[in-house]
C-alpha positions as CSV (number, residue, x, y, z in Angstrom):
1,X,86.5,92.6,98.8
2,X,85.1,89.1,99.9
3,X,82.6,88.5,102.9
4,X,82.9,85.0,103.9
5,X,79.5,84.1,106.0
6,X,81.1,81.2,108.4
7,X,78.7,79.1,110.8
8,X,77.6,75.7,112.1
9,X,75.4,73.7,109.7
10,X,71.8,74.7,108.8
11,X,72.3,78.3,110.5
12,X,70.9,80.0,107.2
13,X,74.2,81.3,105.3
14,X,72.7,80.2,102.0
15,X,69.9,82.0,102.6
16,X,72.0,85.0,103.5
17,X,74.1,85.0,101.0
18,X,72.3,86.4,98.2
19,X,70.5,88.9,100.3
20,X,73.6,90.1,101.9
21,X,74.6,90.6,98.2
22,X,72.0,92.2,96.9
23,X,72.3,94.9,99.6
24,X,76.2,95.8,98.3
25,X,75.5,94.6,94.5
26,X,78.2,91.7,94.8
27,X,78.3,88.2,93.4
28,X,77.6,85.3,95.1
29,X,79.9,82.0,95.9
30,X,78.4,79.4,97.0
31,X,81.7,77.1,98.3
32,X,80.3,73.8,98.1
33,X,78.7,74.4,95.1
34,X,82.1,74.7,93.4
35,X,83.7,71.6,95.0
36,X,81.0,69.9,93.4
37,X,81.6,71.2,90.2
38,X,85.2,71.0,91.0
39,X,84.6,66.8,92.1
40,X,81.7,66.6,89.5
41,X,79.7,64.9,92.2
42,X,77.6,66.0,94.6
43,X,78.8,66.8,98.1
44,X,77.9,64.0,99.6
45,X,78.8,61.6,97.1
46,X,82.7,62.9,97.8
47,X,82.4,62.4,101.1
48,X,80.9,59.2,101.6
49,X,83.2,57.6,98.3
50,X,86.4,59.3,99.0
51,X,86.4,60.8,102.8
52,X,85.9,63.5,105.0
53,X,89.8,64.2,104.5
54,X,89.5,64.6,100.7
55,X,86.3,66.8,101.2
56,X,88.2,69.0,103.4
57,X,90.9,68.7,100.7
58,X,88.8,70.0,97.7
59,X,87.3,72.8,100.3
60,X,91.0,74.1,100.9
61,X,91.7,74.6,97.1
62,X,88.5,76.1,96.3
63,X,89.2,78.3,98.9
64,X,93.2,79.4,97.6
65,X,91.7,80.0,94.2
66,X,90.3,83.1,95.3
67,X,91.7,85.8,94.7
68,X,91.7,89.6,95.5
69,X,89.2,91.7,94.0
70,X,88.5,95.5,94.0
71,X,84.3,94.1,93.3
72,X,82.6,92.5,96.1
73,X,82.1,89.1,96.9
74,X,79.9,87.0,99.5
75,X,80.8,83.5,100.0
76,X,78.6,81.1,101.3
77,X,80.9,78.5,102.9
78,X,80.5,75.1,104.2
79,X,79.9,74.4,108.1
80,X,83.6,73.2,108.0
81,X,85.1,75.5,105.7
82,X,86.6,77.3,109.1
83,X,87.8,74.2,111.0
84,X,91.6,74.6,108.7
85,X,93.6,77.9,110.6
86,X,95.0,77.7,107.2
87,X,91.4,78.1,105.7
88,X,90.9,81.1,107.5
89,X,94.1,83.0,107.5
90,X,93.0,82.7,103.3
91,X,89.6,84.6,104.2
92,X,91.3,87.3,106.0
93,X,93.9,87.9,103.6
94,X,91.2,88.5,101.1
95,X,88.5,90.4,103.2
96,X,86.2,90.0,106.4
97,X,85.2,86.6,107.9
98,X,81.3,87.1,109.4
99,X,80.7,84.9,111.7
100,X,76.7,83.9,112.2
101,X,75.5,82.2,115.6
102,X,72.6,80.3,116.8
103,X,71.4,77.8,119.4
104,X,71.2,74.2,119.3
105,X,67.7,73.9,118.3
106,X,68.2,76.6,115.8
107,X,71.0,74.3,114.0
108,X,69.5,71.1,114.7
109,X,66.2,72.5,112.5
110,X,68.5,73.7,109.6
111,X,70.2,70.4,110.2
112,X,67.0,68.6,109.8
113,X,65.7,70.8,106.6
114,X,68.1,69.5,104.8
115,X,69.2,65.9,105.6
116,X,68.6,65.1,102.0
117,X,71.8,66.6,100.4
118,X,73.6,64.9,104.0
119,X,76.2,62.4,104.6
120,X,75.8,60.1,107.9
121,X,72.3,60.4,108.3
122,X,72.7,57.7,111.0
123,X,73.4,60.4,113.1
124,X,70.6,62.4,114.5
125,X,70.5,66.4,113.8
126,X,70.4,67.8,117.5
127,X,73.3,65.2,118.1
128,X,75.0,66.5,115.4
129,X,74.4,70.4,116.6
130,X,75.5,69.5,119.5
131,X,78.8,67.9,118.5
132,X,79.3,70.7,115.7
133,X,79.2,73.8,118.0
134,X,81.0,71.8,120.8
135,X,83.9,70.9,118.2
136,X,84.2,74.0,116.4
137,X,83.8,76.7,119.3
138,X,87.7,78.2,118.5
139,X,87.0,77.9,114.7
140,X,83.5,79.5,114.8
141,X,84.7,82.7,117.5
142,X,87.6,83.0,115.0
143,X,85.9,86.1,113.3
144,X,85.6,89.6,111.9
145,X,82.0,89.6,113.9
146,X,79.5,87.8,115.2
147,X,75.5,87.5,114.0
148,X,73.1,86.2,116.3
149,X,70.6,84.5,113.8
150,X,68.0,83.2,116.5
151,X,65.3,85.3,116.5
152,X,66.0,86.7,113.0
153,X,64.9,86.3,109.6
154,X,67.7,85.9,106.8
155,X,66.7,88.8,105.3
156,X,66.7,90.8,109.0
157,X,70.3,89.5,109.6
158,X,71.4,90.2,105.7
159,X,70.7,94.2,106.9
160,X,72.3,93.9,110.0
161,X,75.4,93.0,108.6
162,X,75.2,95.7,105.6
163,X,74.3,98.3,108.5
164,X,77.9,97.5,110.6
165,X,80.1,97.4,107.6
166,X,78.1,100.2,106.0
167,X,78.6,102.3,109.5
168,X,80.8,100.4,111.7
169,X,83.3,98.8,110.2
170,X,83.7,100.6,107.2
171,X,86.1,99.9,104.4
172,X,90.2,100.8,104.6
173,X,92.5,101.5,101.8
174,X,96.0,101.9,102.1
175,X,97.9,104.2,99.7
176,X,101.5,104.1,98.8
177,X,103.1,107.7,98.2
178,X,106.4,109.1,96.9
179,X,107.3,110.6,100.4
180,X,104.6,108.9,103.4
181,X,101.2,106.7,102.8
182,X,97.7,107.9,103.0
183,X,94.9,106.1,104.3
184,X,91.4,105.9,102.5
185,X,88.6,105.4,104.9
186,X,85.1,104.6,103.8
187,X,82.2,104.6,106.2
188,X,79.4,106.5,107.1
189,X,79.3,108.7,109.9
190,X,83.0,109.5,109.6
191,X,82.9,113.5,109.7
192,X,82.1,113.4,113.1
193,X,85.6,111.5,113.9
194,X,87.9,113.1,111.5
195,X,89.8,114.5,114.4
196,X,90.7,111.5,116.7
197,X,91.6,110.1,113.1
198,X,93.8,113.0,112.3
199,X,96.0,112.8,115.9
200,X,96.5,109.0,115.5
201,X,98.4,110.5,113.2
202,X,100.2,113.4,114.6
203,X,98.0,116.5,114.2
204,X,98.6,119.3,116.1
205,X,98.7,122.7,116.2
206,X,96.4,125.3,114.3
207,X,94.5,123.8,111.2
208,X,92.4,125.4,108.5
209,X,89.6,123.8,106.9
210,X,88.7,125.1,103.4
211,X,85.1,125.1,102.1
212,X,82.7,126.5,99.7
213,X,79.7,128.0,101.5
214,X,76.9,125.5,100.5
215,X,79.3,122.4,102.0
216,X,80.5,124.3,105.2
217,X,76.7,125.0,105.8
218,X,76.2,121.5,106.2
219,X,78.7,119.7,107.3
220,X,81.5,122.7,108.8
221,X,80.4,122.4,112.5
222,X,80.4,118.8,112.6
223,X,84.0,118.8,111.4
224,X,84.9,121.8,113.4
225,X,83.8,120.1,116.9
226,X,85.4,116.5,116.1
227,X,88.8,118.8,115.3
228,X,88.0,120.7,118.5
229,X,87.9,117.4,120.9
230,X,91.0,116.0,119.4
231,X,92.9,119.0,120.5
232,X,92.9,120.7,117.2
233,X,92.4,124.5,116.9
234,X,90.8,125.0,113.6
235,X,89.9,128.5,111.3
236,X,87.8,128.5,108.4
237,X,88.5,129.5,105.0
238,X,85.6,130.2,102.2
239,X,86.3,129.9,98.6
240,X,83.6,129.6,95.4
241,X,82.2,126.4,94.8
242,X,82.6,124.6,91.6
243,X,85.7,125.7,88.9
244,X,85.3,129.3,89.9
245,X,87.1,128.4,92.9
246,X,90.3,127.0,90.6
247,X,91.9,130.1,90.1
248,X,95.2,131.3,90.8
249,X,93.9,134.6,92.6
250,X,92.1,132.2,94.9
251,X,94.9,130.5,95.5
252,X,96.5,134.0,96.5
253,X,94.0,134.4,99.0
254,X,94.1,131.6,100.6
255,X,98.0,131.8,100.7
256,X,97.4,135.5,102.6
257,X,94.8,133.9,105.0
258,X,96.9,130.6,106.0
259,X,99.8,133.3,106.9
260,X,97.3,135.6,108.8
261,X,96.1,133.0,110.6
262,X,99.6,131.8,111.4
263,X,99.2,128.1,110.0
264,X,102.4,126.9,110.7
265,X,103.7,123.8,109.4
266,X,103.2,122.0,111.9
267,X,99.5,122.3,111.3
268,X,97.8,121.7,107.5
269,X,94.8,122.0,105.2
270,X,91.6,120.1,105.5
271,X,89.7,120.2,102.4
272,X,85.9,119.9,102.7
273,X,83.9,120.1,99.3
274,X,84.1,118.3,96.0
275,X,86.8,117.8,93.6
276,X,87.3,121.7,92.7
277,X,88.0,122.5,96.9
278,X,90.3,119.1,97.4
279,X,92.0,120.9,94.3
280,X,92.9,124.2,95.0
281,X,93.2,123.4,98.4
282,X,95.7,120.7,97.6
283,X,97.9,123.5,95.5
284,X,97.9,125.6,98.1
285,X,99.1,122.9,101.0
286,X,101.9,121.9,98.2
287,X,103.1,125.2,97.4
288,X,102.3,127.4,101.0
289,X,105.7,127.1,103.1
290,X,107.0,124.4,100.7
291,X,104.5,122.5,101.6
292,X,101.9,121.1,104.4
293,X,99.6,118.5,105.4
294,X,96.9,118.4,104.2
295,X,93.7,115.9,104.7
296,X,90.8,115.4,101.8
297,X,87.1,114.9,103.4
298,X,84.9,114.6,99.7
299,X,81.6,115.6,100.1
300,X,80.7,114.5,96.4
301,X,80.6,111.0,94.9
302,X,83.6,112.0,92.1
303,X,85.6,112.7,94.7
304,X,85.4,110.1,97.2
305,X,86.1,107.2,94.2
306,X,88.3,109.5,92.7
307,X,90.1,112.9,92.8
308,X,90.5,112.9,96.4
309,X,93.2,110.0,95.8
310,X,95.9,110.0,94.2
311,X,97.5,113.5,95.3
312,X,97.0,115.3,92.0
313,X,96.4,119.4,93.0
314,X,95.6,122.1,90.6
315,X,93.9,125.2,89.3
316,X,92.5,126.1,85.7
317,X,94.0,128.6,83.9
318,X,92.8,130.0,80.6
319,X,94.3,128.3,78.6
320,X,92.9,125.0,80.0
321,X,91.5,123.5,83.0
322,X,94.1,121.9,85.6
323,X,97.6,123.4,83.7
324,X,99.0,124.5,87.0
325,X,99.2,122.1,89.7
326,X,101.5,119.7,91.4
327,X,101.6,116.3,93.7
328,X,101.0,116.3,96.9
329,X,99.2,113.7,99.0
330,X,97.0,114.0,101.3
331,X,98.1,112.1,105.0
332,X,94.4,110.6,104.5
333,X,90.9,110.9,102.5
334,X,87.7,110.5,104.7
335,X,84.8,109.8,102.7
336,X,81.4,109.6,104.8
337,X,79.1,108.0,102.4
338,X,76.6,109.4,104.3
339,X,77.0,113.0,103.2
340,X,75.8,111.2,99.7
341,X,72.2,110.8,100.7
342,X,72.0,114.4,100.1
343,X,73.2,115.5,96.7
344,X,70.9,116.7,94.3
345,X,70.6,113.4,91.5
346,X,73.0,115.5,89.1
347,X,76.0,115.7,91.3
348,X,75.3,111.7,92.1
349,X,74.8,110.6,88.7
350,X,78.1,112.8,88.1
351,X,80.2,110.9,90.3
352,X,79.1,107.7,89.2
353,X,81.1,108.6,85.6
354,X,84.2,107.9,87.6
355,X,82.9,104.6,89.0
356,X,81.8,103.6,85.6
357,X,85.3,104.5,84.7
358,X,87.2,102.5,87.0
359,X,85.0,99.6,86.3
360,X,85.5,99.4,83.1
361,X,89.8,99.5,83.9
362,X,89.7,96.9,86.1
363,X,87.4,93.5,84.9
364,X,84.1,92.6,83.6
365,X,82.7,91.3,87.5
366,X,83.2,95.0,88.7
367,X,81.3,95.9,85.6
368,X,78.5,93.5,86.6
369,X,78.3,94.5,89.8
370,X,77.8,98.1,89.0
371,X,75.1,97.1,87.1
372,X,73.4,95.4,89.9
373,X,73.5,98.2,92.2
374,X,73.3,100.9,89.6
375,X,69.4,101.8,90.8
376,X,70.2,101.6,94.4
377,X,73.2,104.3,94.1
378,X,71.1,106.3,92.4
379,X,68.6,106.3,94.7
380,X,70.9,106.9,97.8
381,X,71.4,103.0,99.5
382,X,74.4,103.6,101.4
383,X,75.5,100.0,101.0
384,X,75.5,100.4,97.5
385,X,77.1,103.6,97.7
386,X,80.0,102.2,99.8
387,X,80.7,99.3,97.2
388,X,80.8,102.0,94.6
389,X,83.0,104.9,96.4
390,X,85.5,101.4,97.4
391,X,85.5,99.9,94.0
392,X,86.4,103.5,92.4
393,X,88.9,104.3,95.3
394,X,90.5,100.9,95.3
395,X,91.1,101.4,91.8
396,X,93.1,104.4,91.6
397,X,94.9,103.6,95.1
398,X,96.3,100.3,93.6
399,X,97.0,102.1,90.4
400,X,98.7,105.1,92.3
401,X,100.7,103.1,94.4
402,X,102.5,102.1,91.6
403,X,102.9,105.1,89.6
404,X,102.2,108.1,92.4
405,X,104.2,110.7,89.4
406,X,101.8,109.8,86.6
407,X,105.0,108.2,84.7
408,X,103.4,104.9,83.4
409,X,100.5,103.1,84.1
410,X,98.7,105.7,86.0
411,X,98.0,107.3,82.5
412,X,95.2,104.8,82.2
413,X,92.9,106.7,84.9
414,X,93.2,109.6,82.0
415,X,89.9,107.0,79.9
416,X,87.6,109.7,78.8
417,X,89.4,112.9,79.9
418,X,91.4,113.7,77.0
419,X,88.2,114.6,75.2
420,X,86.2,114.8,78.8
421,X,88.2,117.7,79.9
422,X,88.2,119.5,76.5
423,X,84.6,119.4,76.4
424,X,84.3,120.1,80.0
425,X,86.1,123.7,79.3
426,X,84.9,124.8,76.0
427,X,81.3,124.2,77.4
428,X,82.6,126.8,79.4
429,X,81.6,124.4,82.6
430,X,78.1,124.3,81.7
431,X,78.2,120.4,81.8
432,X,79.5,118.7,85.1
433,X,83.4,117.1,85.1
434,X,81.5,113.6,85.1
435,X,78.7,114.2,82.2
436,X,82.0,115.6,80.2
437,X,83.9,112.5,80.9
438,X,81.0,110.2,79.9
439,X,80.9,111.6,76.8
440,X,85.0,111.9,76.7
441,X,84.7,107.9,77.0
442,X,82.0,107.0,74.7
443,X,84.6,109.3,72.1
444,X,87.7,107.4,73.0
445,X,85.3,103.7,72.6
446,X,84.0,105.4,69.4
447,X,87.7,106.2,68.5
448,X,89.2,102.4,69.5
449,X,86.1,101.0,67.1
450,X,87.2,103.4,64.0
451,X,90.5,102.4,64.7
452,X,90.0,99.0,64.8
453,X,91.3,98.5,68.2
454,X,88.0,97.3,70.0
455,X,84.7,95.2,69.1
456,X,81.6,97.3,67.7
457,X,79.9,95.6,70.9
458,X,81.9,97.7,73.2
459,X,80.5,101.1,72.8
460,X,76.8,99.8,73.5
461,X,77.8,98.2,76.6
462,X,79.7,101.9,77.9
463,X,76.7,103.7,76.8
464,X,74.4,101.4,77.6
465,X,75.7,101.5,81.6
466,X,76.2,105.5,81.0
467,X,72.7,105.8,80.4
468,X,71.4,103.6,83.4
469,X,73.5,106.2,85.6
470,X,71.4,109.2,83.5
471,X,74.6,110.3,82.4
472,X,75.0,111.6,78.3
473,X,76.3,109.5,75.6
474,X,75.9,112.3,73.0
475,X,77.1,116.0,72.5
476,X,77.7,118.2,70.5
477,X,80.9,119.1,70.5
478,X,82.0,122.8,70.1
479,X,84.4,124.1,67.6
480,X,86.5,125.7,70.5
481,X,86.9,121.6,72.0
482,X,89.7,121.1,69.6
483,X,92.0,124.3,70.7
484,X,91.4,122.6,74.5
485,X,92.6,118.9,73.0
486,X,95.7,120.1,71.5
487,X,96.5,122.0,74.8
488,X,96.1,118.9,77.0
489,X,98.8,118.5,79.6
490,X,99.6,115.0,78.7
491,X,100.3,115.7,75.2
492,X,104.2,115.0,74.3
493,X,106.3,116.8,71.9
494,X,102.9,118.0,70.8
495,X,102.0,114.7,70.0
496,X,98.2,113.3,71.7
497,X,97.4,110.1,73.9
498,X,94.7,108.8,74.1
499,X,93.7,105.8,76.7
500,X,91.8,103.7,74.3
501,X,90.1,100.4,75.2
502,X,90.4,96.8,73.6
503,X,88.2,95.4,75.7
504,X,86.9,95.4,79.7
505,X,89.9,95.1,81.6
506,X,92.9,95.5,78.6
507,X,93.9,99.3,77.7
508,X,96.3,101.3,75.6
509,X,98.0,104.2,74.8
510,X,98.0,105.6,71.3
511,X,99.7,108.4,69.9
512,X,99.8,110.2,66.4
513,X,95.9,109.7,65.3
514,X,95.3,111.5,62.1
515,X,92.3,114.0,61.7
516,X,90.5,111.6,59.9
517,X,90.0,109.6,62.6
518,X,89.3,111.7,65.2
519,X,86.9,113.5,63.0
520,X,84.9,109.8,62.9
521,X,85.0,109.5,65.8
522,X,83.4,113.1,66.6
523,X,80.4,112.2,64.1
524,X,79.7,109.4,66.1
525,X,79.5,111.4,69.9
526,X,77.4,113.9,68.2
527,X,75.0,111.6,66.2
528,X,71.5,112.7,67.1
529,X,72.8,115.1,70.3
C-alpha cells in the first residue's frame, strides 16, 4: 500500500511524510531524494545541466520502479511528480494519491524556505506560486483527497489524513474464490454498515447471526439494527466462546435452529466472534442445505488478518483440533478495527502471532514495519492496527487467490502450526491459538537451524519480534504434543510437513525428518521454559 502526498511546492509534504508514517508504521520515500541518487547530482544540478525534460524523465522512472507491496509506504513526491497523467495512473495502480492544498502565500513561504536547493531563482516565490497552482489545477484536483494545509501544522494534517483512511476510507481487499469472490474490508466503524454492505450484494431474506455471549453483548445490536435498515430480518444464535464452541454437537444445534428459524437459502450465516465462531459457523453455512452464504465480521485481531479469510471452516474433534471441516467462503469479511480498542492485551498480543507470521512470509520491509508500530498495536492506535489487520489479510488473500483448495502454495500460511496446533490441543487449550503458534514457529526456525536450512541469526530475530508482541518463545512441550503431530491433517501417507524457513521471504516444505531432529529441535523451544 503506497500513500503518495502530491502538492504545489513548499506546501509541507516532506514534513508530512514521516509523520504520516509514523502514525501507520510505514517507510518513507522521499522521490527526489532517489532521482538524485539515481542522477548522482543533486536536484537542481540535473535540472539546470540537463533540462526540465530530463528531470521530469528520471521522476517518471523512479516512479515505475515501484512496486506493489502488502507493507505501507508514504512517498513524498516532487511538486511535479503529478503533472505526467502517466505519473499518476502509476500512483493509483499502486495505492491512494493524497492530495494537500494551500494558498498562495502559504506556497510562496515554503517556496521561499527553501530557495537554496532551487533552480531559476530569477524567479520570485509568490510568482512562482502563482504560476504553479494556476498550471497544475487538473494535476493537483486529480486525487484520492484533498488536505487543506493552511491553518495546520504538519503534524495536525499527518492525523487528519490517518483519521480518514483509518475511518473513512478504509482499506479493500479483493479475494479470488473457487466458486464467487469475497471482499475484505478494513475500516473502523464498519459494524454499523454491515447491512447496506451485505445488499450491494444481494442479501435478502431471513439471516442468522451467530455469536458467543461476551461478543453479542457488545457489539450484537449494532449489527442487528444496520441488518434491520438494509431490509434484512435477522435471529440470533448463541454458542460457547472459545474451542468449546468447535464441537460437532454444536454444530447439531445450530443446524436444528437455522431450520426452526426457517433460514432459507436465500438468506445465510453472519458470524460475529473470533476465529472459533467464524469456524463453526462457517461449517455449518457449508454443510446446512448444501450450503449458504455466509459473511465473517472478526471481533479479534487473529481473525481479522487471518482466519476469517481464506474460507477454511471446521470443528475439533478428539482426536485433534480442526479434523472436520470443509471450504467455504464467505461473500465478504468486515473487520472494524475499532472493536480492537477493546480486547483484553492477551487476545491482542494473540492476534499479532498471525501478523508476525505473515510478515515473516512475505519480505523483510513488512518485517520492519511491524517493528515500528509493534508498541502502538499493542497499545490500541487504530492506524497501526489497520496496517497490521491489512498486511496480515493481504497476505493470505493474495496467497488464497491462488490456491483457494490448500493444494500448493497455500501450505506456507501452515508456518508454526504444525507444532502450534499440537501444542495448542495437548495443552488442552490452556494457551491461546496465537501463543501456541509463536512457539509452533520459533520450533520450525529452531528445526530449519538443526537442519541446516536457515542462518543461526534467524531464530533471534523471530523471537526477538515474538517477544516485543509479549508473545512466548519457550514451552514446555507435553508428552501428549507428539500423538497431536503425527495426527495433523496435512500429513501425507503418514509422512509430516513442515513449513520451514531459509530466510525472510523464501520458504519450504520438508518431509521425512527423523526423530533426531525433531527432538533438537524440542530441546531448544523448551530451553529454560
Amino acid at each position: 500500500m503506497h500513500l503518495f502526498l502530491v502538492g504545489p511546492p513548499g506546501i509541507g509534504k516532506s514534513s508530512v511524510a514521516p509523520l504520516l508514517a509514523r502514525h501507520f508504521g510505514a517507510a518513507v520515500v522521499d522521490l527526489d531524494r532517489e532521482i538524485e541518487r539515481r542522477a548522482r547530482k543533486s536536484c537542481k544540478d540535473v535540472i539546470e545541466q540537463e533540462g526540465m525534460d530530463r528531470f521530469r524523465d528520471l521522476e517518471a522512472s523512479v516512479l515505475a520502479k515501484l512496486r506493489p507491496t502488502p507493507s505501507w509506504v508514504v512517498v513524498d513526491t516532487g511538486g511535479g511528480a503529478p503533472i505526467r497523467q502517466a505519473n499518476r495512473a502509476i500512483m493509483r495502480d499502486l495505492g491512494l494519491i493524497v492530495g494537500l492544498r494551500g494558498s498562495v502565500d502559504r506556497v510562496a513561504a515554503g517556496i521561499e524556505a527553501t530557495m537554496a536547493k532551487r533552480p531559476n531563482q530569477h524567479v520570485g516565490p509568490r510568482e512562482r506560486a502563482r504560476s504553479v497552482l494556476a498550471e497544475r489545477r487538473d494535476a493537483y484536483a486529480d486525487v484520492d483527497v484533498t488536505f487543506d494545509v493552511e491553518r495546520a501544522t504538519a503534524d495536525e494534517v499527518a492525523r487528519a489524513i490517518a483519521a480518514w483512511l483509518v475511518a473513512g476510507r478504509g482499506v479493500r481487499i479483493d479475494v479470488a474464490g473457487p466458486d464467487h469472490g469475497c471482499r475484505v474490508l478494513i475500516r473502523a466503524g464498519l459494524l454499523e454498515h454491515v447491512g447496506p454492505h451485505l445488499a450491494d450484494l444481494g442479501w435478502h431474506g431471513r439471516v442468522a447471526v451467530v455469536s458467543d455471549p461476551v461478543t453479542a453483548a457488545h457489539y450484537e445490536s449494532d449489527l442487528v439494527r444496520s441488518l434491520a435498515a438494509a431490509g434484512l430480518n435477522a435471529t440470533t444464535l448463541r454458542i460457547p466462546a472459545g474451542e468449546r464452541g468447535k464441537r460437532l454437537h454444536i454444530a447439531a444445534r445450530l443446524w436444528a435452529s437455522l431450520a426452526r428459524e426457517r433460514i432459507g437459502r436465500d438468506g445465510g450465516i453472519l458470524a460475529l466472534g473470533g476465529g472459533s465462531v467464524g469456524d463453526v459457523a462457517g461449517f455449518v453455512a457449508a454443510t446446512y442445505l448444501r450450503g449458504i452464504r455466509i459473511a465473517q465480521i472478526p471481533t479479534t485481531l487473529l481473525g481479522m488478518a487471518d482466519a476469517s479469510i481464506g474460507g477454511k471452516t471446521a470443528v475439533d474433534i478428539a482426536a485433534g483440533k480442526n479434523l472436520v471441516g470443509a471450504f467455504h467462503f464467505p461473500d465478504a469479511v468486515f473487520a472494524d478495527v475499532s472493536v480492537l480498542t477493546s480486547l483484553p492485551p492477551r487476545q491482542l498480543s494473540s492476534g499479532l502471532a498471525e501478523v508476525v507470521k505473515s510478515a515473516f512470509l512475505l519480505d523483510r520491509e513488512s518485517v520492519a514495519q511491524l517493528g515500528r508500530g509493534l508498541e502502538r498495536m499493542l497499545a490500541g492506535d487504530l492506524a497501526a492496527l489497520l496496517a497490521a489487520v491489512a498486511i496480515g489479510a493481504q497476505v493470505k488473500s493474495s496467497i488464497v487467490s491462488q490456491d483457494p483448495r490448500e493444494e500448493g502454495i497455500r501450505e506456507l500460511l501452515n508456518f508454526g502450526h504444525t507444532m502450534g496446533h499440537a501444542y495448542e490441543a495437548a495443552s488442552g487449550y490452556r494457551v491461546t491459538h496465537g501463543e501456541a503458534v509463536a512457539v509452533g514457529m520459533v520450533y520450525a526456525t529452531a528445526l530449519a537451524e538443526v537442519l541446516e536450512l536457515t542462518s543461526p541469526a534467524l531464530r533471534p530475530e523471530l523471537e526477538a519480534l515474538l517477544e516485543r508482541a509479549a508473545l512466548p518463545t519457550r514451552a514446555k512441550l507435553p508428552r501428549a504434543v507428539w500423538t497431536y503431530v503425527l495426527s495433523d491433517k496435512k500429513a501425507r501417507a503418514g509422512q509430516l510437513r513442515w513449513i520451514l524457513p531459509r530466510r525472510i521471504g523464501r520458504f519450504s516444505e520438508v518431509t521425512g525428518v527423523g526423530e533426531p531432529f525433531l527432538r533438537a529441535a524440542s530441546r531448544i523451544v523448551e530451553r529454560a521454559a
